[in-house]
MARTORZA-592461 format. One line per field, with one value per residue: residue number from 1; residue in one letter; chain; x, y, z negated of N, C-alpha, C in turn. Coordinates in steps of 0.1 Angstrom, whole numbers. Layout:
REM residues N
resi <- c(NUM | ...) $
resn <- c(A | ...) $
chain <- c(A | ...) $
n.u <- c(X | ...) $
n.v <- c(Y | ...) $
n.w <- c(Z | ...) $
ca.u <- c(X | ...) $
ca.v <- c(Y | ...) $
ca.w <- c(Z | ...) $
c.u <- c(X | ...) $
c.v <- c(Y | ...) $
c.w <- c(Z | ...) $
This chain:
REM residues 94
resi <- c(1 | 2 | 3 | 4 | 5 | 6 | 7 | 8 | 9 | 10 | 11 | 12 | 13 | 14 | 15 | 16 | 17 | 18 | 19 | 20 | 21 | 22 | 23 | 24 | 25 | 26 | 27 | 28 | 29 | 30 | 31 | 32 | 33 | 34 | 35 | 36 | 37 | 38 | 39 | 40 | 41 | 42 | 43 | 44 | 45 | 46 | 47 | 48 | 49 | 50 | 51 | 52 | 53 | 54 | 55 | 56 | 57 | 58 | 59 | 60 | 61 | 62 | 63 | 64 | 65 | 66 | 67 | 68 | 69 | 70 | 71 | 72 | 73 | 74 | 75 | 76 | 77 | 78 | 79 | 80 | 81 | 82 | 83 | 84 | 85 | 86 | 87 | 88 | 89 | 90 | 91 | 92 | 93 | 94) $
resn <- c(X | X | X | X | X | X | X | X | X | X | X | X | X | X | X | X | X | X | X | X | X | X | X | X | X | X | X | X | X | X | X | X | X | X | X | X | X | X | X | X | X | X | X | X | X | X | X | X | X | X | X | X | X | X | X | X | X | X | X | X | X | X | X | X | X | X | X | X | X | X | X | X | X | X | X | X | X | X | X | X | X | X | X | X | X | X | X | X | X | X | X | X | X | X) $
chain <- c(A | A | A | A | A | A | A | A | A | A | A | A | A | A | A | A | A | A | A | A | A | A | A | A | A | A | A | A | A | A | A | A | A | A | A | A | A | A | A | A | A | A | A | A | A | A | A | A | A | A | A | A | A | A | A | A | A | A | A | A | A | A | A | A | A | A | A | A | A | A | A | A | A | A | A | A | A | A | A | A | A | A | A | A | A | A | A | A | A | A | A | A | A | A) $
n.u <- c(121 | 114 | 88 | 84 | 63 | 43 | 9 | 2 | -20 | -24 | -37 | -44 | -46 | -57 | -56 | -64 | -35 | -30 | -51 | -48 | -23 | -2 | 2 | -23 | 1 | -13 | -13 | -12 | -25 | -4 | 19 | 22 | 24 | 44 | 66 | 58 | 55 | 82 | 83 | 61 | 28 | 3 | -33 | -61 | -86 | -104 | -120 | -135 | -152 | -140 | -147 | -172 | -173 | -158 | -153 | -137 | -114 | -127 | -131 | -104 | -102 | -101 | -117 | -124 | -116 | -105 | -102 | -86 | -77 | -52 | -42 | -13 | 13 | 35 | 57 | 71 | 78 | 88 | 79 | 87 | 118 | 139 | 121 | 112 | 107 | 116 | 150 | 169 | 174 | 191 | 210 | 215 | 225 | 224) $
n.v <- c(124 | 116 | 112 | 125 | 133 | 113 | 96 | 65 | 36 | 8 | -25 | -52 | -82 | -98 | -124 | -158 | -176 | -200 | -211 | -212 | -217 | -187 | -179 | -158 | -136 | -132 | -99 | -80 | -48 | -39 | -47 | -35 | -9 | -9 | -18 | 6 | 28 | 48 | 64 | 73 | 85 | 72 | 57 | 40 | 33 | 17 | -10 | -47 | -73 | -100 | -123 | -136 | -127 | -140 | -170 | -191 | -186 | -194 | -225 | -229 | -233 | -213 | -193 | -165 | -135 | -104 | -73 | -48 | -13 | 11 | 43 | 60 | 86 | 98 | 112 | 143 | 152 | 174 | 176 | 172 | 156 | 174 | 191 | 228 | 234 | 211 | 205 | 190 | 204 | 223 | 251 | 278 | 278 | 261) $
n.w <- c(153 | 115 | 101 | 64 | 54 | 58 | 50 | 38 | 39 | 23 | 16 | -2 | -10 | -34 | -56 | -81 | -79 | -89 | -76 | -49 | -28 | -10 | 27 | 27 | 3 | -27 | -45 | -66 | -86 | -104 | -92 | -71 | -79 | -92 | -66 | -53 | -68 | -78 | -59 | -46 | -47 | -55 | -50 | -56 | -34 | -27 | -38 | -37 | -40 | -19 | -13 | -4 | 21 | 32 | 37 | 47 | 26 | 3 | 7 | 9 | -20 | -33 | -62 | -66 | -54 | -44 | -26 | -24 | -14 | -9 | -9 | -1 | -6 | -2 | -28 | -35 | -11 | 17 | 43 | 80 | 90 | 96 | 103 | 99 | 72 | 59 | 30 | 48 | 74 | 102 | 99 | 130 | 167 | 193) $
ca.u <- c(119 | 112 | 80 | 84 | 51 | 32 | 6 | -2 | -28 | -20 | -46 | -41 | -59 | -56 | -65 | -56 | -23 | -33 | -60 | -42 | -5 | -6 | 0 | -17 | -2 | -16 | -5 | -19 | -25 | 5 | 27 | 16 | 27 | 65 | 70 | 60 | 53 | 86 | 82 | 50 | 14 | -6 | -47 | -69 | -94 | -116 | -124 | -146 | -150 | -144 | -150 | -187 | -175 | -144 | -156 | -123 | -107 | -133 | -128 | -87 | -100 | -101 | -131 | -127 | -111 | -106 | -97 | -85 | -71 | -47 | -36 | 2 | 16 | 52 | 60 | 82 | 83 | 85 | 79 | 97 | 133 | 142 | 114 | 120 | 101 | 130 | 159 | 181 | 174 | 202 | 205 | 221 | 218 | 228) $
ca.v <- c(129 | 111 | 124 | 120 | 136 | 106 | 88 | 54 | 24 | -2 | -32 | -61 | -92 | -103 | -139 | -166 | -178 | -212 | -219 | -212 | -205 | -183 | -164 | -141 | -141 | -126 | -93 | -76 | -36 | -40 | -51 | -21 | 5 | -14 | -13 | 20 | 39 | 56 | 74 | 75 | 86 | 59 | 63 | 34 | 46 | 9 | -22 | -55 | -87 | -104 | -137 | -137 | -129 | -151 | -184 | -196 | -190 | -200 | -239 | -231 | -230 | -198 | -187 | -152 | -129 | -89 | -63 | -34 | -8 | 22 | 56 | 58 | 94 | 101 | 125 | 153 | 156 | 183 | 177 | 159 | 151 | 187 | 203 | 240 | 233 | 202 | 207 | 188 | 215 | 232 | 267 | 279 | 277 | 246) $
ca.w <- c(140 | 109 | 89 | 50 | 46 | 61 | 40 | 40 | 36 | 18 | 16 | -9 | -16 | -53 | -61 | -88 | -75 | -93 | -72 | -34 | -25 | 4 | 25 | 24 | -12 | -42 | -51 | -80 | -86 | -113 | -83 | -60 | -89 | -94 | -57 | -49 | -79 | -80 | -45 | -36 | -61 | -53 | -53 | -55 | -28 | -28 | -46 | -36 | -38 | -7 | -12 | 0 | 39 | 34 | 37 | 47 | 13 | -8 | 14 | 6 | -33 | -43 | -67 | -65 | -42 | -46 | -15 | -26 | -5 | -20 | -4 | -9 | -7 | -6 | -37 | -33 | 7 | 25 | 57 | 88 | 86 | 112 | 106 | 93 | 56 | 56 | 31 | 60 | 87 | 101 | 106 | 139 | 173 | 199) $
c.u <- c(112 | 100 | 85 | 73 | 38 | 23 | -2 | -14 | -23 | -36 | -40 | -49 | -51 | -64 | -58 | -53 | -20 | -40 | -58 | -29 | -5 | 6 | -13 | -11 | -7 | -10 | -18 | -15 | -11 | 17 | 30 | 22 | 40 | 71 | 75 | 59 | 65 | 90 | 72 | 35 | 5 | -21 | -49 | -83 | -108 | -112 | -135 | -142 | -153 | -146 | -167 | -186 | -162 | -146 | -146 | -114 | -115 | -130 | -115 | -91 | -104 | -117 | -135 | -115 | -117 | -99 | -97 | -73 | -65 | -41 | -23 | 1 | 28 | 55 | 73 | 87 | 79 | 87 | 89 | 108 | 137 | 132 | 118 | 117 | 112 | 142 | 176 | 180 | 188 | 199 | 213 | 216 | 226 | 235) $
c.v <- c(119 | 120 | 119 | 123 | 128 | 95 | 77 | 45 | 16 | -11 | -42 | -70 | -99 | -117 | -153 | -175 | -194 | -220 | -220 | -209 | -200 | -183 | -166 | -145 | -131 | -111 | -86 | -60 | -32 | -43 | -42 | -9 | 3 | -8 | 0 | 31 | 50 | 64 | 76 | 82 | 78 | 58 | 52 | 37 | 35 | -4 | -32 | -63 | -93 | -115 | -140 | -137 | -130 | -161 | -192 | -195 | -193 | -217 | -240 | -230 | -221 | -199 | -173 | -145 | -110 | -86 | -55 | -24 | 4 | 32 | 60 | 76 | 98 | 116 | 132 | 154 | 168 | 189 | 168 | 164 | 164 | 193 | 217 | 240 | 220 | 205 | 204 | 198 | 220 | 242 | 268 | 272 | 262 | 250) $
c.w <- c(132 | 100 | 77 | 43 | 48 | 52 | 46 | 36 | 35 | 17 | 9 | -8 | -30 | -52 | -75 | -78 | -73 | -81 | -55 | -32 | -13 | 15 | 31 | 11 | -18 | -45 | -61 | -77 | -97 | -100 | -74 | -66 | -87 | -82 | -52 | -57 | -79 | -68 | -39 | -51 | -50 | -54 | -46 | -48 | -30 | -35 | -45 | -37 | -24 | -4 | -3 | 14 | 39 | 36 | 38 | 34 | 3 | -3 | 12 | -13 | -39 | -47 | -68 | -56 | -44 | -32 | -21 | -20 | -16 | -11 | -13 | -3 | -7 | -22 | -34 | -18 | 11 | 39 | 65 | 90 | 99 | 111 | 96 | 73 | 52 | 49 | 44 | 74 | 86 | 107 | 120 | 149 | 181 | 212) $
């Protein structure tokens, strides 16, 4: 079985794009919405700067550096793909 009610972590690193081409690459909170916005509600759970116990990408350039993690949510699930709260359930016996 497939859940649909499972929610996720997402983790990003944000940085000017300019100053490293990655990977990791760059994604932005604007990028994170497009993706998943229209199937998931999306909740910004943290936000830091990680540059300070990066040292490795500050030596690749970068001058700043964000982590930010997001709790994705599927909207409108109810439940796993067979289970009885599932429109696809079937009735009847086997």
């Amino acid at each position: 079985m497939l859940a649909t009610d499972v929610s996720m972590l997402l983790v990003t690193l944000e940085y000017d794009p300019a100053q490293m081409q990655g990977p990791p690459f760059s994604v932005t909170e604007q990028e994170v919405h497009a993706l998943y916005g229209d199937h998931y509600r999306i909740e910004r759970v943290l936000a830091f700067d990680a540059l300070p116990e990066s040292p490795r990408f500050r030596q690749r350039g970068l001058r700043w550096l964000d982590e930010k993690v997001f709790l994705l949510k599927r909207q409108g699930s109810q439940g796993a793909v067979g289970s009885p709260g599932h429109p696809d359930r079937r009735s009847g016996s086997r």
